[in-house]
C-alpha positions as CSV (number, residue, x, y, z in Angstrom):
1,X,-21.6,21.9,16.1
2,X,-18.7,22.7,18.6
3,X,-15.3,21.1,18.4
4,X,-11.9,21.8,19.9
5,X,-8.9,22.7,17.9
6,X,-5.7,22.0,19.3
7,X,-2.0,23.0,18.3
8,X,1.1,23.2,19.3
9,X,2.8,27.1,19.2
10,X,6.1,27.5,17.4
11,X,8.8,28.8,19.1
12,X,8.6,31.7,16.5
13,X,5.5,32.9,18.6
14,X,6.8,33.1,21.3
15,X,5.5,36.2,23.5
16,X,2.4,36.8,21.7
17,X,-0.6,36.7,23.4
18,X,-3.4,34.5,22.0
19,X,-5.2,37.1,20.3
20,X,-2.0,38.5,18.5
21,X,-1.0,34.7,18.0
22,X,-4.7,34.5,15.8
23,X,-3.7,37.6,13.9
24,X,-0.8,36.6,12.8
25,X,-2.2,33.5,11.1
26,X,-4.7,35.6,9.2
27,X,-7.7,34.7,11.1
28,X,-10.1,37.8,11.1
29,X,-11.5,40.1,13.9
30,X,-14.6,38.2,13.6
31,X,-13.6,34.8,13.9
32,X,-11.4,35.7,17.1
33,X,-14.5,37.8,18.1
34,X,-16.5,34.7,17.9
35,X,-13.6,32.3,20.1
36,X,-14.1,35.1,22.8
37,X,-17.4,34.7,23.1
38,X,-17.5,31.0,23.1
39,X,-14.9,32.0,26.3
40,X,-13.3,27.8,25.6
41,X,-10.0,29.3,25.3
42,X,-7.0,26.5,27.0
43,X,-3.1,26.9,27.2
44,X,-1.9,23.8,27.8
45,X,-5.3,22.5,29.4
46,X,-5.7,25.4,32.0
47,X,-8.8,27.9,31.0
48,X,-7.2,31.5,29.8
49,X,-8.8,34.3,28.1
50,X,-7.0,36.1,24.7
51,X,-4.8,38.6,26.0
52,X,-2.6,35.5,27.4
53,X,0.5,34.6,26.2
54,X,2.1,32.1,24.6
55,X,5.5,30.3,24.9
56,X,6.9,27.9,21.9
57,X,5.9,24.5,22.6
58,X,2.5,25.4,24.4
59,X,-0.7,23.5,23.8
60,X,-3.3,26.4,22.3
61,X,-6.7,24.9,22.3
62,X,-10.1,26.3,21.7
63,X,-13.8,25.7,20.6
64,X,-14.9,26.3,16.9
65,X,-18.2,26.1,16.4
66,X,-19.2,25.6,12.4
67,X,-21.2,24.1,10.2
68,X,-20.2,20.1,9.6
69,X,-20.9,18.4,5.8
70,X,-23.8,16.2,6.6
71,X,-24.2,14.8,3.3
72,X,-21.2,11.5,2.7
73,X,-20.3,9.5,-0.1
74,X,-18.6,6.2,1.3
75,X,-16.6,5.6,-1.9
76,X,-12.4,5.3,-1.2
77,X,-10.2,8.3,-1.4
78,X,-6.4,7.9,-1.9
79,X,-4.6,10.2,0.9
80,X,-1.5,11.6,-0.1
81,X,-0.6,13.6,2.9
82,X,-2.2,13.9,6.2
83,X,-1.5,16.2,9.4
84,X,-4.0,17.8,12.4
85,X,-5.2,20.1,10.2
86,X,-4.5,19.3,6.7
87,X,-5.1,16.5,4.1
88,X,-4.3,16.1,0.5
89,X,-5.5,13.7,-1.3
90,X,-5.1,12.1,-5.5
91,X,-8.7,13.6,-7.1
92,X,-9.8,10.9,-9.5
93,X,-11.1,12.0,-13.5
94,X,-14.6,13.4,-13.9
95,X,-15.3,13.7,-10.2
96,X,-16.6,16.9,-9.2
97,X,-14.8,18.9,-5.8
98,X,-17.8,20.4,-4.0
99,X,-21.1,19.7,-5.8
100,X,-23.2,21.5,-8.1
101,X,-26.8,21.4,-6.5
102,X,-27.7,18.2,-7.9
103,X,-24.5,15.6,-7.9
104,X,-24.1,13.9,-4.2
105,X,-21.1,11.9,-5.0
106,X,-18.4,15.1,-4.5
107,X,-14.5,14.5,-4.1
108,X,-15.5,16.9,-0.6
109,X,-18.2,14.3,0.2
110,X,-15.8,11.4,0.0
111,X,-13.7,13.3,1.8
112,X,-15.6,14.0,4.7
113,X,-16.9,10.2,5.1
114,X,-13.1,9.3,5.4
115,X,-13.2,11.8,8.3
116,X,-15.9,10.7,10.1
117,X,-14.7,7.4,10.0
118,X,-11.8,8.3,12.1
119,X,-14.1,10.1,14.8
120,X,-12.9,13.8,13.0
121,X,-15.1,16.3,12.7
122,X,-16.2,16.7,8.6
123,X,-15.7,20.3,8.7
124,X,-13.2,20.4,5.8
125,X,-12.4,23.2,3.3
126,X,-11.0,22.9,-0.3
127,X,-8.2,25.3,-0.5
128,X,-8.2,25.6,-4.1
129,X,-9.9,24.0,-7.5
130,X,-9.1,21.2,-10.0
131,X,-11.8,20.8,-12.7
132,X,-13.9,18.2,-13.0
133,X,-12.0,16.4,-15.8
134,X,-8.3,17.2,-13.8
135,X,-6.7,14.6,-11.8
136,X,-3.8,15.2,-8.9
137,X,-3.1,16.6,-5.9
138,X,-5.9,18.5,-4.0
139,X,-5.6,20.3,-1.0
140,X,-7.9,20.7,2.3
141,X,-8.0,22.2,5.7
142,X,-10.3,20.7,8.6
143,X,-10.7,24.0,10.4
144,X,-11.0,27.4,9.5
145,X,-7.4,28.1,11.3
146,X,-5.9,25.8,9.2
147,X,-7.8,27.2,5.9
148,X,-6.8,30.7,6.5
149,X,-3.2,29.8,6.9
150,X,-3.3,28.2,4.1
151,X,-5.1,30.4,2.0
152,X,-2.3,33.1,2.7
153,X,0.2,30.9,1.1
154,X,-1.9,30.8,-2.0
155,X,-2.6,34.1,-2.0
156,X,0.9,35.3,-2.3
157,X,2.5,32.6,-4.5
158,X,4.2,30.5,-2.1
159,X,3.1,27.3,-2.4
160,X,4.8,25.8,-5.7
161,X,2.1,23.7,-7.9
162,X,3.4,22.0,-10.6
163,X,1.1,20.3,-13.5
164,X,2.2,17.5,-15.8
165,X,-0.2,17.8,-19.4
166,X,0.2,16.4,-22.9
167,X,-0.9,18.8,-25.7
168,X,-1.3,18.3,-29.2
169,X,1.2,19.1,-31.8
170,X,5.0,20.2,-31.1
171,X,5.9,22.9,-28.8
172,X,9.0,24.7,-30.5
173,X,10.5,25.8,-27.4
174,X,12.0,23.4,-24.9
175,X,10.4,26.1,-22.2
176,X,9.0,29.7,-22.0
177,X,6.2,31.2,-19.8
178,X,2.5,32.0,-21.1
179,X,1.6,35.2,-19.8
180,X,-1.3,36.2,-20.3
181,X,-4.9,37.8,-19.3
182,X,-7.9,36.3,-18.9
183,X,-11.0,36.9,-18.5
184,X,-15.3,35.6,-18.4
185,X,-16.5,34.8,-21.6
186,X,-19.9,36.7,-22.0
187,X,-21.4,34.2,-24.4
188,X,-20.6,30.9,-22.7
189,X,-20.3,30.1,-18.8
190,X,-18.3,27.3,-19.0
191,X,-15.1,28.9,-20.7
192,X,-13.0,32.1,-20.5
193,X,-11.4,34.0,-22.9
194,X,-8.2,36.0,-23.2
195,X,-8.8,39.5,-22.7
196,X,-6.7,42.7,-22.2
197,X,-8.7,43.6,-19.4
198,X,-9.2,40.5,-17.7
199,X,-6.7,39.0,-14.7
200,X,-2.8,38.6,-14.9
201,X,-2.1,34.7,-15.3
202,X,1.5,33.7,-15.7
203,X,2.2,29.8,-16.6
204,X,6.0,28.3,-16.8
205,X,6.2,25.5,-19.0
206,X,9.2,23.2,-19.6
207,X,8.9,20.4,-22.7
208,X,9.8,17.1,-21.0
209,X,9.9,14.4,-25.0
210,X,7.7,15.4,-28.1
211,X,6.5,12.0,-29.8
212,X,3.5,11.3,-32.2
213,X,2.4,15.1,-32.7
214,X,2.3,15.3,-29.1
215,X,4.2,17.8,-26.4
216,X,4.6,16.3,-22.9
217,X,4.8,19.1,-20.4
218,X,5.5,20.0,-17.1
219,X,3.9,23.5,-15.5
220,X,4.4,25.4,-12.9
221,X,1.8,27.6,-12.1
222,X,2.6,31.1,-11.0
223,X,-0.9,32.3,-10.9
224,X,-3.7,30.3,-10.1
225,X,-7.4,31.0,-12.1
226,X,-9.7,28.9,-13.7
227,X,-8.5,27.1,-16.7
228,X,-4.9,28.7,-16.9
229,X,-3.1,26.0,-18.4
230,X,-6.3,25.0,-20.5
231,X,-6.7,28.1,-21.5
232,X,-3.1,29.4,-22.3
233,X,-2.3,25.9,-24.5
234,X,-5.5,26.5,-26.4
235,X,-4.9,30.0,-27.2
236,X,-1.1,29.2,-28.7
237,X,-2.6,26.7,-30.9
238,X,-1.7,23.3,-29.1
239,X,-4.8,22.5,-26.6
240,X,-4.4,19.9,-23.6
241,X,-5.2,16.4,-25.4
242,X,-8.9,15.5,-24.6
243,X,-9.7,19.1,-23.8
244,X,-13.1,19.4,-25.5
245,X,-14.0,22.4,-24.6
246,X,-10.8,24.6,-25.8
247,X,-9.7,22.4,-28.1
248,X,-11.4,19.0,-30.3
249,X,-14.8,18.8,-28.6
250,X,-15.1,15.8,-30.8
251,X,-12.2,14.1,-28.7
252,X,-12.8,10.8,-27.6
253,X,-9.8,10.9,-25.1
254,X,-10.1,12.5,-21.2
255,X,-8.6,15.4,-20.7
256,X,-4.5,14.7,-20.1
257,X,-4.0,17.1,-17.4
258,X,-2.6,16.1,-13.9
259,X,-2.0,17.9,-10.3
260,X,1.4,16.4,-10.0
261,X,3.2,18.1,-7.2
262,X,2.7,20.7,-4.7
263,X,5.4,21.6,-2.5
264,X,5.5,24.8,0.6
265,X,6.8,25.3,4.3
266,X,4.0,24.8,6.5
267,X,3.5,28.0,8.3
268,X,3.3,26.2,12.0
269,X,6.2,23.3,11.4
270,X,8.3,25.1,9.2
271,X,8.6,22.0,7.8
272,X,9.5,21.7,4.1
273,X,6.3,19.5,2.8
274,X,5.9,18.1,-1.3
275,X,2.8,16.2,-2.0
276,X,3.0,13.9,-5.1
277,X,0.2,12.1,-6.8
278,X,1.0,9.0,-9.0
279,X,1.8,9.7,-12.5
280,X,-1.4,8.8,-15.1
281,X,-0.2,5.9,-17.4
282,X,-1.3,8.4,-20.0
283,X,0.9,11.5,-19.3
284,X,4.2,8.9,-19.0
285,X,6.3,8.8,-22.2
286,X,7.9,6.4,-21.0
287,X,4.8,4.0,-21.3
């Protein structure tokens, strides 16, 4: 399907022509190949080819023509932030992102519903992944301009994601940094291992109360791979409560580990923008 994008320029782009303009929000030769061709190309509502240029304040608009998610779940999402081309949103426990081939009820599918509702296009894009289990803050685009802005911020560490967990037993220090590497583990899909040869991951933990043989925590995440804090908390001998996959798999209780906060400038705005979910019951001392 074909939709319009539309955006205001900053005043920081000011003099770039269109094409340059595209470029210097990451968006590939391709894609920019793929808007000439389409030849839908507007500066504030007059026709224009690439090689135009831009002034701060202008109104950039062009067609995007992508695939939109046809399959909905019409359950209720709670928004946390919303703007043009972004929306965050509190991911509920044991809800899958995106789904696996078989499950139809996806955090993406309820997403997309909640779109269409509001006459937007459902052509959304998680910019990163909570597991199944993990509650918090989650992060989309709605177009692909959006998603590779976006994905340049992850990419080099400046968007600030903190994590609130409870592990078991007592932390000694009141905060340090697990550094590790990680890595597949050969014998089981689900899990990875710590490895020499693996990826850098670097977590910064600080202990907010120990109480009942339990460490509340807050952690920042300076890299981002798949089961960083899980993994790191497992492998210094106090695994996230309810974690039953690196740590009691006989564990009755779900897995304490919330996307609490997630803060950056947004590229376009320069606006300053932190996204908070509400606190679990069960990862408050103060309950």
């Amino acid at each position: 399907m074909k939709h319009l994008i539309s955006f205001k320029i900053p005043l920081f782009s000011s003099r770039k022509t269109i094409k340059e303009f595209l470029k210097s929000f990451h968006v590939g030769r391709g894609k920019i190949e793929e808007i000439r061709v389409l030849n839908e190309i507007y500066l504030n509502q007059n026709k224009v080819n690439l090689d135009a240029y831009l002034e701060g304040g202008d109104l950039l608009s062009f067609l995007n023509e992508e695939e939109e998610i046809k399959q909905f779940s019409e359950k209720e999402i709670e928004v946390l932030y919303e703007d043009d081309g972004l929306i965050a949103v509190n991911k509920p426990f044991n809800l899958l992102v995106h789904s696996d081939g078989i499950e139809k009820d996806t955090l993406l599918n309820r997403v997309a519903y909640y779109l269409y509702k509001k006459n937007e296009p459902p052509l959304i894009y998680p910019l990163h992944r909570l597991d199944k289990e993990t509650t918090g803050v989650i992060l989309f685009a709605k177009d692909f301009f959006h998603g590779n802005m976006m994905d340049d911020l992850f990419l080099n560490q400046k968007i600030t994601r903190v994590y609130r967990a409870v592990c078991e037993g007592y932390i000694k220090d009141n905060e340090g940094v697990l550094h590790f590497h990680i890595g597949r583990n050969r014998h089981s899909s689900q899990k990875m291992i710590i490895s020499s040869t693996g990826e850098e991951i670097i977590t910064y933990y600080k202990v907010l109360k120990r109480a009942q043989n339990k460490t509340y925590l807050e952690l920042e995440l300076k890299t981002g791979k798949r089961h960083q804090i899980r993994l790191s908390l497992s492998f210094i001998g106090h695994p996230i409560l309810g974690d039953t996959l690196y740590g009691n798999k006989f564990s009755k209780d779900n897995l304490h580990l919330e996307a609490s906060r997630f803060v950056f400038i947004h590229p376009l705005t320069s606006e300053k923008i932190s996204i908070e979910a509400p606190l679990r019951k069960e990862l408050s001392f103060d309950k």
